[in-house]
C-alpha positions in Angstrom: 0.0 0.0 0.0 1.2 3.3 -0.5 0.4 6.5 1.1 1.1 10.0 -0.5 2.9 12.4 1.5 0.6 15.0 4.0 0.7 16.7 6.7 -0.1 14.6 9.5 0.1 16.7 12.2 2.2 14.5 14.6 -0.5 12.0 14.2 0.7 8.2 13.4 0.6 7.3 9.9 0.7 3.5 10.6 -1.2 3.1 13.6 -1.4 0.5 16.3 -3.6 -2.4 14.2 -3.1 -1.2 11.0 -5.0 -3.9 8.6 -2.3 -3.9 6.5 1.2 -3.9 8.2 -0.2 -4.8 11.9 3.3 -5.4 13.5 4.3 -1.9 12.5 4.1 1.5 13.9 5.5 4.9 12.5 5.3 8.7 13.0 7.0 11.8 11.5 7.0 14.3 14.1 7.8 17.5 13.1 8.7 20.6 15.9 10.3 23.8 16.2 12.9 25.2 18.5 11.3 24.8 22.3 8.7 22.6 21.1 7.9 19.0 23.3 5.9 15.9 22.0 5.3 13.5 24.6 3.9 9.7 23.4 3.4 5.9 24.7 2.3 3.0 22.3 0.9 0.5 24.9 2.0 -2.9 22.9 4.9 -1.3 20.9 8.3 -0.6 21.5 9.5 2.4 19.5 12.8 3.9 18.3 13.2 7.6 17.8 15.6 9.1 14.7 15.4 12.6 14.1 15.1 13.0 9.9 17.2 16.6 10.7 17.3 18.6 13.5 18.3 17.9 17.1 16.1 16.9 20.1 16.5 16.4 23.7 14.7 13.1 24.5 13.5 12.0 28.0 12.0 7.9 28.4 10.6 7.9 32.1 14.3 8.8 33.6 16.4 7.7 30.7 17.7 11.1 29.6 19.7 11.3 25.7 20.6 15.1 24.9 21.2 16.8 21.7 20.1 13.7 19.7 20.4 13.9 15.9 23.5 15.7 14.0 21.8 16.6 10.7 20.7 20.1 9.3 19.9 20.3 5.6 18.7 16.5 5.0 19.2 12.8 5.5 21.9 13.1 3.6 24.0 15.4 6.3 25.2 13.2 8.4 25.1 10.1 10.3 21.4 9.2 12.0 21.1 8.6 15.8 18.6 7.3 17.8 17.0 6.0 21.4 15.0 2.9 21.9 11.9 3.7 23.6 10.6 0.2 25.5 7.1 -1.5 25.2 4.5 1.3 26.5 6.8 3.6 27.9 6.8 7.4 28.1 8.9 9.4 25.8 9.4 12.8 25.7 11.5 14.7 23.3 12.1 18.6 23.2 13.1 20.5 20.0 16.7 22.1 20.3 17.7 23.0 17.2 15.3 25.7 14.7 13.4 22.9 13.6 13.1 18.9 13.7 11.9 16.4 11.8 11.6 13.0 13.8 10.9 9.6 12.9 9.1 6.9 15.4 9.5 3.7 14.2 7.6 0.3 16.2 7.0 -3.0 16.8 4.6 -4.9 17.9 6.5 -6.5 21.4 5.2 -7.3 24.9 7.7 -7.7 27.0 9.6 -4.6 28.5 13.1 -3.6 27.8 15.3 -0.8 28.8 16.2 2.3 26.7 19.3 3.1 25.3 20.8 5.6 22.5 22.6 4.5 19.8 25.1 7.4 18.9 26.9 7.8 15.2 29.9 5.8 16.2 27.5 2.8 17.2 26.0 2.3 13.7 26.2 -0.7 12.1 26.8 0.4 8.6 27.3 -2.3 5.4 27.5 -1.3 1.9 27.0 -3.6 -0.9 26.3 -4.2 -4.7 28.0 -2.5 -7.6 27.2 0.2 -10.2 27.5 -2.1 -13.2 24.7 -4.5 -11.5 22.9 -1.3 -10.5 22.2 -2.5 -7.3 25.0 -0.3 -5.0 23.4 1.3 -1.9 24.4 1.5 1.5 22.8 0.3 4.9 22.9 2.3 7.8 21.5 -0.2 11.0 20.4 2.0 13.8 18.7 -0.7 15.6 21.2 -3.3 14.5 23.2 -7.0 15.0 25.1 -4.7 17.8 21.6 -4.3 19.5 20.4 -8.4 19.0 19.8 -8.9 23.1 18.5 -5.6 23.5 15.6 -5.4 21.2 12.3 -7.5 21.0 11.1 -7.5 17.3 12.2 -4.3 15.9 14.6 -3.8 13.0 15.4 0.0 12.0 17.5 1.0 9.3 18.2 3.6 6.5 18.7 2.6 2.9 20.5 4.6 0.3 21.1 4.2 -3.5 24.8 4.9 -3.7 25.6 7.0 -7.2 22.1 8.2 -9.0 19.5 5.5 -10.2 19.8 2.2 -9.4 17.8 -0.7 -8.0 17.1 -1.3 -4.1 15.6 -4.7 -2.3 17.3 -6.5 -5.7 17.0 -9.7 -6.0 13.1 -9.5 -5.4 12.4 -11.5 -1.9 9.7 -11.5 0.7 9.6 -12.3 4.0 5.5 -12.4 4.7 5.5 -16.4 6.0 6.7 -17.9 9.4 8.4 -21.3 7.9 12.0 -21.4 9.7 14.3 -22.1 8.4 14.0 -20.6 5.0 11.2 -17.6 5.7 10.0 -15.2 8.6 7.1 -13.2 9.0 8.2 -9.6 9.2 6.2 -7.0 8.1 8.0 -3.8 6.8 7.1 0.1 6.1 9.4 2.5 4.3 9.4 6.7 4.0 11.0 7.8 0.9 13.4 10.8 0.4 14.8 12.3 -3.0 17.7 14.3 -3.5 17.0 16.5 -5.6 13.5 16.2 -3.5 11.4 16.4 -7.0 13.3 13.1 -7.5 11.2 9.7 -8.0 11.0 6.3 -7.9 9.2 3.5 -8.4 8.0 0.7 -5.8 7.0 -2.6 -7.2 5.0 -5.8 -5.3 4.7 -9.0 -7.1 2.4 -11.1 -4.7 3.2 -14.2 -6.6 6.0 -15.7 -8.5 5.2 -15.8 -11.9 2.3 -13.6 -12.4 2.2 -9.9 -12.7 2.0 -7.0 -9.7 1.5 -4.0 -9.0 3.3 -0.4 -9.1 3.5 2.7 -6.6 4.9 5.5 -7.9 7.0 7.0 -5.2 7.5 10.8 -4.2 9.6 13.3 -2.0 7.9 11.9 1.8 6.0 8.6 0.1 4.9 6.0 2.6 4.7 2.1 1.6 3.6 -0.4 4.0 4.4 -4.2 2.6 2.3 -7.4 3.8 3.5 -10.1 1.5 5.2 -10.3 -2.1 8.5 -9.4 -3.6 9.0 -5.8 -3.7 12.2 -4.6 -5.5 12.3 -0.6 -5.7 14.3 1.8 -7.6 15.4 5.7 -8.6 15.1 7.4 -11.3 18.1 8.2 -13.2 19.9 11.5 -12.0 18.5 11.5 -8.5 19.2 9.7 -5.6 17.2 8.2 -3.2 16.8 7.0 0.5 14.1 5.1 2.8 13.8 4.8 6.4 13.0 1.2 7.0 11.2 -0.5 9.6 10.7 -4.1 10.0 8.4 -6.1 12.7 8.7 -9.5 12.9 6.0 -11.8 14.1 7.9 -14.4 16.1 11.8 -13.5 16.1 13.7 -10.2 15.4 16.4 -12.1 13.3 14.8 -11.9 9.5 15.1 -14.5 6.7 14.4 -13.0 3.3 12.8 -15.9 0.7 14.6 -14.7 -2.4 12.4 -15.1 -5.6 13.1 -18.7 -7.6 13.1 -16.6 -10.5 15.8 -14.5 -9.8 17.7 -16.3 -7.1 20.8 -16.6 -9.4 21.4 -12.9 -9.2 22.6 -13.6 -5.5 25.7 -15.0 -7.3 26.5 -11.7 -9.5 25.8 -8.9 -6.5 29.2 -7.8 -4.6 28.3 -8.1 -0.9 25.0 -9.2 -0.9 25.6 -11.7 1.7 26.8 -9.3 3.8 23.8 -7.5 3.9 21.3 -10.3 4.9 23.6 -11.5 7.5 23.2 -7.7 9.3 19.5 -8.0 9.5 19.5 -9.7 13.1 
């Protein structure tokens, strides 16, 4: 499903129970210099990234200041972020002139404790190749580095390295709890382009073999991702990025089912193994 960019006026835009991607939950909260937004997602545990800007953030004690290093974009920097536990209290103050924040949750029941996860505590991978068009680079906020600290929740940002390209290539899915080849995770993306009248496209094949569907993908898109390949890709001459969040139904460890028709491709992407062995 996909879900044009508006103002949502620091209200979620995946909700708890969302028919679609049920194990998710994400908000873009946007403040200015002085401004507070205080939240709790009774069955969720969150993670708070600021887009740009800097916040102070407060989780019932657990105190993180001047979190979030980047001005102009999400290009500017490294990102930064605090893990919020199941239900918990969060508070977060605007420092800078403005902020743009990302909440990103899963669906967990059991209660953690917060932490932050500053730029040197990244777990970063980069992978693929221009001449396969698939080179982008993974930055792992909520990480392998994070395994025993986290209930379900995976968080990440995705970027096409160079301008155009393919992302998510070879197609897989991950919508079926059948260890040891599949999990059930269920995943929701926001979209940046730089330029930001960039564009992209989004594709979701539910089935092998038979035709899909399309989203076409703008400056602040949403897509939220129940089942089916879903390769995505930029336009050439722009660049593009997508905050990732993935919720897994029975284990935080994902296992991508890459599609029979394309599994070969594995063998021809520099890296690639990498990559899916970081998504623990």
């Amino acid at each position: 499903m996909h879900i044009a960019p508006y103002d949502n006026k620091n209200k979620p835009i995946v909700d708890i129970d969302d028919p679609t991607v049920p194990l998710n939950y994400f908000n873009i909260v946007k403040l200015t210099k002085g401004q507070a937004f205080e939240y709790a997602v009774p069955g969720f545990e969150t993670c708070i990234v600021p887009a740009t800007g800097t916040v102070d953030v407060d989780v019932e004690g657990f105190k993180c200041s001047e979190l979030g290093q980047r001005t102009e974009d999400v290009w500017d920097g490294e990102p930064e972020g605090v893990y919020v536990p199941t239900a918990a209290k969060a508070t977060m103050v605007c420092t800078s002139a403005n902020a743009e924040i990302f909440i990103a949750g899963a669906r967990y029941d059991k209660v953690l404790d917060a932490f932050s996860v500053r730029t040197n505590e990244l777990d970063e991978v980069q992978y693929g190749s221009d001449e396969t068009k698939t080179h982008r680079k993974i930055k792992h906020i909520l990480g392998t580095k994070y395994h025993d600290k986290v209930g379900r929740l995976l968080v990440s940002e995705l970027f096409t390295v160079g301008e155009g390209g393919w992302s998510g290539f070879p197609s897989h899915k991950h919508d079926t709890d059948r260890l040891p080849i599949e999990t059930r995770h269920d995943e929701t993306y926001n979209f940046r382009f730089k330029p930001n009248y960039g564009s992209g496209v989004q594709m979701l094949q539910r089935e092998d073999g038979k035709s899909g569907d399309a989203y076409h993908l703008v400056d602040g898109s949403t897509i939220c991702l129940d089942s089916g390949y879903h390769p995505c890709a930029v336009l050439p001459g722009y660049q593009m990025y997508y905050f990732t969040i993935l919720g897994g139904l029975s284990q935080r460890s994902l296992v991508q089912y890459f599609q029979p028709s394309h599994a070969d491709q594995l063998e021809t992407i520099p890296g690639i193994k990498d990559m899916i062995a970081k998504f623990k």
